[in-house]
C-alpha positions in Angstrom: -10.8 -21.9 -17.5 -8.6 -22.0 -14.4 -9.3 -18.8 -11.9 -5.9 -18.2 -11.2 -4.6 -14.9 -9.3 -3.1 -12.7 -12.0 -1.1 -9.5 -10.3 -0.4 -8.0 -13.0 -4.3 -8.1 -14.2 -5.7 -7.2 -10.8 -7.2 -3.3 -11.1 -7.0 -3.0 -7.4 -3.5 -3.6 -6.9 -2.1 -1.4 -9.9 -3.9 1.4 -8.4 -2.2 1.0 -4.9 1.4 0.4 -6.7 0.9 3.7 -8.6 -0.3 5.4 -5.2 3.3 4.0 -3.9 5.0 5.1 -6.4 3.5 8.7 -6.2 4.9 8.9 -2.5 8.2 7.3 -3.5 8.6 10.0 -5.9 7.6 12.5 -3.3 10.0 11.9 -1.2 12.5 11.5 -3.9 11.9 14.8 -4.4 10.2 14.4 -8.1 7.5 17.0 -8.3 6.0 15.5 -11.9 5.5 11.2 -11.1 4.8 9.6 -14.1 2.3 7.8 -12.1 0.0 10.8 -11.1 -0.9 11.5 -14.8 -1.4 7.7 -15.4 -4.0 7.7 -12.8 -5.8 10.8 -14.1 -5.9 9.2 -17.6 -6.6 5.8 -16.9 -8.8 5.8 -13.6 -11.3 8.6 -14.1 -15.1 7.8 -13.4 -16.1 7.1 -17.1 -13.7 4.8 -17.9 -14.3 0.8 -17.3 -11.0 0.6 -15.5 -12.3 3.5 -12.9 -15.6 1.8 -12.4 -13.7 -1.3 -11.5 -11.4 0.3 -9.4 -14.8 2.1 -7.3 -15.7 -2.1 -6.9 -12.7 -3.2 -5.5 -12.3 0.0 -3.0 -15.8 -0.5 -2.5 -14.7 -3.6 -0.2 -12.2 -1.1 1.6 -14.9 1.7 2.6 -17.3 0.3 4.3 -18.0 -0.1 7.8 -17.5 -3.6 9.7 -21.0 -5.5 8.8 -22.4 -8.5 10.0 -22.1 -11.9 8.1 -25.9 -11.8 5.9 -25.2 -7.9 4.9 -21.5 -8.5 4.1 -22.7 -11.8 1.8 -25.1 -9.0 -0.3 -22.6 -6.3 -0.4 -20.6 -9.6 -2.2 -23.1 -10.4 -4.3 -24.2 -7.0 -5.3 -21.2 -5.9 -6.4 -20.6 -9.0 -8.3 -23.6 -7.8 -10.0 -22.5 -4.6 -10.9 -19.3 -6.1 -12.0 -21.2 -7.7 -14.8 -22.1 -4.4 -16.4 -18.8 -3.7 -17.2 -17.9 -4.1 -20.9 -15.3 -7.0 -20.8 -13.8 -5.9 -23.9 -13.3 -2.1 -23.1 -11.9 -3.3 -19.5 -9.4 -6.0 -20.8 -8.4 -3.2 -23.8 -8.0 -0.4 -21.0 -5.9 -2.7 -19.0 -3.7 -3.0 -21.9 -3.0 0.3 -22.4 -2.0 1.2 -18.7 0.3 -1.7 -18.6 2.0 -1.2 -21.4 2.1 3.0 -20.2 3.2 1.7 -17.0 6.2 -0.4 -18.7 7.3 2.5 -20.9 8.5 4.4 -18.0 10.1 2.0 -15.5 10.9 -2.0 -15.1 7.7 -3.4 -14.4 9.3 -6.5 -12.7 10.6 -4.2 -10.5 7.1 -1.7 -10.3 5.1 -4.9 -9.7 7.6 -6.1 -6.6 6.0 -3.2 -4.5 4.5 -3.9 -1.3 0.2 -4.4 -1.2 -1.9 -4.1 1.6 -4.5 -6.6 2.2 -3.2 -8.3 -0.8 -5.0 -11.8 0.1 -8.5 -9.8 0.1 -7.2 -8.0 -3.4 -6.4 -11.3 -5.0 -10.0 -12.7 -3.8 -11.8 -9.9 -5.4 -10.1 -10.7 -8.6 -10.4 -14.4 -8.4 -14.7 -13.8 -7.7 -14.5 -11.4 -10.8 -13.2 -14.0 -13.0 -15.3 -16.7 -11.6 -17.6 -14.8 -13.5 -16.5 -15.7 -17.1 -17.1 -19.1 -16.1 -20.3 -21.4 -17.6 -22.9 -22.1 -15.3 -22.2 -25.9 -15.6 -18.3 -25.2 -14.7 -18.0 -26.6 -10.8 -14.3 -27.2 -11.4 -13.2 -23.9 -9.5 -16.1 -23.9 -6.9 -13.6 -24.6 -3.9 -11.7 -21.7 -5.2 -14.8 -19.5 -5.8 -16.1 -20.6 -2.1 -12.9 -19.8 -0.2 -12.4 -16.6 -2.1 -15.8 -15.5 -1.4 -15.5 -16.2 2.7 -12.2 -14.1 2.3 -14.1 -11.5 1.3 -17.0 -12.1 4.1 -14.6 -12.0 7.0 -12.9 -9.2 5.9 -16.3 -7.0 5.9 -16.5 -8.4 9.1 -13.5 -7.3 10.7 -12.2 -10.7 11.7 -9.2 -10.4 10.1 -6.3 -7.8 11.0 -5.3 -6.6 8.0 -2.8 -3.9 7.5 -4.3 -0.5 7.4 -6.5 1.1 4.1 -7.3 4.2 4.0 -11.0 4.6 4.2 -12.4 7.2 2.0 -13.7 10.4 3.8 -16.8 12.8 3.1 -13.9 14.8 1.9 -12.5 13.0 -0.6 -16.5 12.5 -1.4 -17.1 16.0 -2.2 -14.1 16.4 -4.2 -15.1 13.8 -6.4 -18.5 15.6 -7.4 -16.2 18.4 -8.4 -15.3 19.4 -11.9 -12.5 17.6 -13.2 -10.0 21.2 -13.1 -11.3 21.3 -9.4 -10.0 17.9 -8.4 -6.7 18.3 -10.3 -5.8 21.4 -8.2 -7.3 19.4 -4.7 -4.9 16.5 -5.8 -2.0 18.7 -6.2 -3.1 20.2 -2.8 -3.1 16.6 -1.4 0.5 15.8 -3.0 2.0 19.2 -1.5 1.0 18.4 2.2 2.1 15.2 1.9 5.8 16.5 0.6 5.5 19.4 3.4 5.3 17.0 6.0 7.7 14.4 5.1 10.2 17.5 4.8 10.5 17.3 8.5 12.1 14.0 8.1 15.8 13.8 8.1 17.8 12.1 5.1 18.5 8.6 7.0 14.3 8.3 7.9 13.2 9.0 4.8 16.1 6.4 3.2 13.6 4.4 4.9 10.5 5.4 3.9 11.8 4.6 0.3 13.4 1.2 1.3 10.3 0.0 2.8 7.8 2.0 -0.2 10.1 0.0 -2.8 11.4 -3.2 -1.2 8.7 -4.4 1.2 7.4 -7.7 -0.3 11.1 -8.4 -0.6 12.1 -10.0 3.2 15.7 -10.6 2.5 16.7 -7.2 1.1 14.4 -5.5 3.3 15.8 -7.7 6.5 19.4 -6.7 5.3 18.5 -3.0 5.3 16.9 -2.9 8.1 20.3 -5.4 10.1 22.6 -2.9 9.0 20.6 0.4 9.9 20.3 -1.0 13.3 24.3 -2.1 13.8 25.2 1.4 12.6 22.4 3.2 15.2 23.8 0.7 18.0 26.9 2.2 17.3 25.8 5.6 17.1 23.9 5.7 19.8 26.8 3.8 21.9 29.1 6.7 21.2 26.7 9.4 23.1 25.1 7.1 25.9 27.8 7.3 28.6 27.8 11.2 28.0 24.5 11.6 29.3 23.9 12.7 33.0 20.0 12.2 33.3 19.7 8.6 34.5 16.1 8.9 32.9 17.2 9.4 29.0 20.1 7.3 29.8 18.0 4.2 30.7 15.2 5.3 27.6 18.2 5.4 25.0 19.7 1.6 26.5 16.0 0.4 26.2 16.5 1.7 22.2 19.5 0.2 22.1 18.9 -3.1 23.6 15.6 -3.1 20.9 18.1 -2.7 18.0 19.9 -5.5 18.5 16.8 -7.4 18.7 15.8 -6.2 15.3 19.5 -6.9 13.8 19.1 -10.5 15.1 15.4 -11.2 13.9 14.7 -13.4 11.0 11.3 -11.9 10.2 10.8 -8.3 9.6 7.9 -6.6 12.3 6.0 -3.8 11.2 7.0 -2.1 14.0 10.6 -2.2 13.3 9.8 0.9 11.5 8.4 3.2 13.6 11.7 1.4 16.1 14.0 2.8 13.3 12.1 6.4 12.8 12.6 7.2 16.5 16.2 5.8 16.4 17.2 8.2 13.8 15.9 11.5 15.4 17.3 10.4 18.6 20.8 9.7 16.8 20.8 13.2 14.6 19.6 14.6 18.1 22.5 13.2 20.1 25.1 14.2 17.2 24.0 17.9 17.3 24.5 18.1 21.0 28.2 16.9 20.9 
């Protein structure tokens, strides 16, 4: 058995492409995501698929630990991974894949954008390493450097992109009754569309490019290299109008980072926050004239 990195088997990174989608949908304006009612069926505490999920976010919520206590957190939650009933898990898996499939291209679902995805795909790789016989060495360099992944990680050497740690919020709504946690959720999902409402049409285009398109550097690049040439121009138009010297300069500075992001092979995170700000000064500049 070869411990490849499977994707499309990895618990960890289905459940953040169906949080994604949720917010894509959101600020598509779809008030019924197919994707929150797979999580409520397929990711609830009883189920194997759930329990899993709790061991891979486990690795998420956790604060930074030295080197000896972030080797036992790895080893005991490999130990409680070997509770779970293979079977069940692998037949679980099944079904939400094939949900997943019957309501959108899962090519496409798949293509999302993961954070931390190296420390996702290690967790897997350690799970499946083990299936393996004791006698099996074969993978042991893979096992090793997945492992240390892992390690570091806990140990805040690496700067990954950000996860949401869990809060003693999301704690007590989790000892709830399930009706409870429903109606929280739906709490949850309405803040989060009342305050991306304050966006305007062009920021949240973005939101949705980056949401759907981020592990994609070419498209994303293009997007981004055309936004920026039509802001240059935007902006352009309204700059010479402007009698504070202050705003004038601030708005050439915006401008003059633009054209650095239009000319940039590689894609900065950010770039985003760049474009946000560009937008609401653009819209701002248009209702003034």
């Amino acid at each position: 058995m070869n411990i490849k990195h499977n994707k499309i088997k990895n618990t960890g990174i289905l459940f953040e492409l169906l949080v994604r989608k949720v917010a894509s949908d959101v600020l598509d304006g779809k008030s019924d995501s197919f994707a929150v009612k797979i999580m409520r069926e397929h990711f609830h505490s009883k189920s194997e698929l759930g329990k899993e999920l709790q061991l891979y976010r486990s690795f998420f919520n956790t604060s930074t630990l030295s080197e000896v206590k972030a080797f036992n957190m790895v080893d005991l939650v490999l130990e409680k991974r070997k509770t779970l009933n293979e079977k069940v898990l692998n037949s679980q898996k099944f079904l939400l894949i094939k949900e997943i499939k019957e309501h959108c291209d899962l090519k496409q679902f798949m293509s999302g954008r993961v954070a931390s995805y190296k420390i996702h795909a290690s967790i897997y790789k350690l799970f499946e390493s083990l299936k393996l016989e004791d006698n099996n060495i074969s993978e042991l360099n893979e096992i090793v450097s997945s492992k240390f992944a892992i390690v570091e990680h806990l140990q805040g050497l690496h700067k990954e992109e950000n996860i949401i740690k869990e809060s003693e919020y999301t704690q007590i709504i989790k000892q709830q009754p399930e009706e409870i946690r429903h109606l929280s959720y739906k709490f949850l999902l309405e803040n989060f569309n009342n305050t991306y409402n304050v966006l305007n049409d062009k920021q949240k285009l973005l939101l949705r490019e980056y949401i759907n398109n981020g592990t994609d550097d070419i498209k994303l690049k293009k997007f981004i290299s055309s936004e920026s040439t039509n802001l240059i121009k935007s902006l352009k138009k309204h700059v010479d109008k402007i009698k504070n010297d202050v705003t004038r300069i601030k708005i050439n500075e915006v401008i003059s980072q633009l054209h650095d992001m239009s000319s940039k092979a590689v894609v900065k995170q950010n770039y985003m926050t760049a474009l946000l700000i560009a937008y609401q000064i653009s819209e701002e500049l248009e209702s003034l004239s």
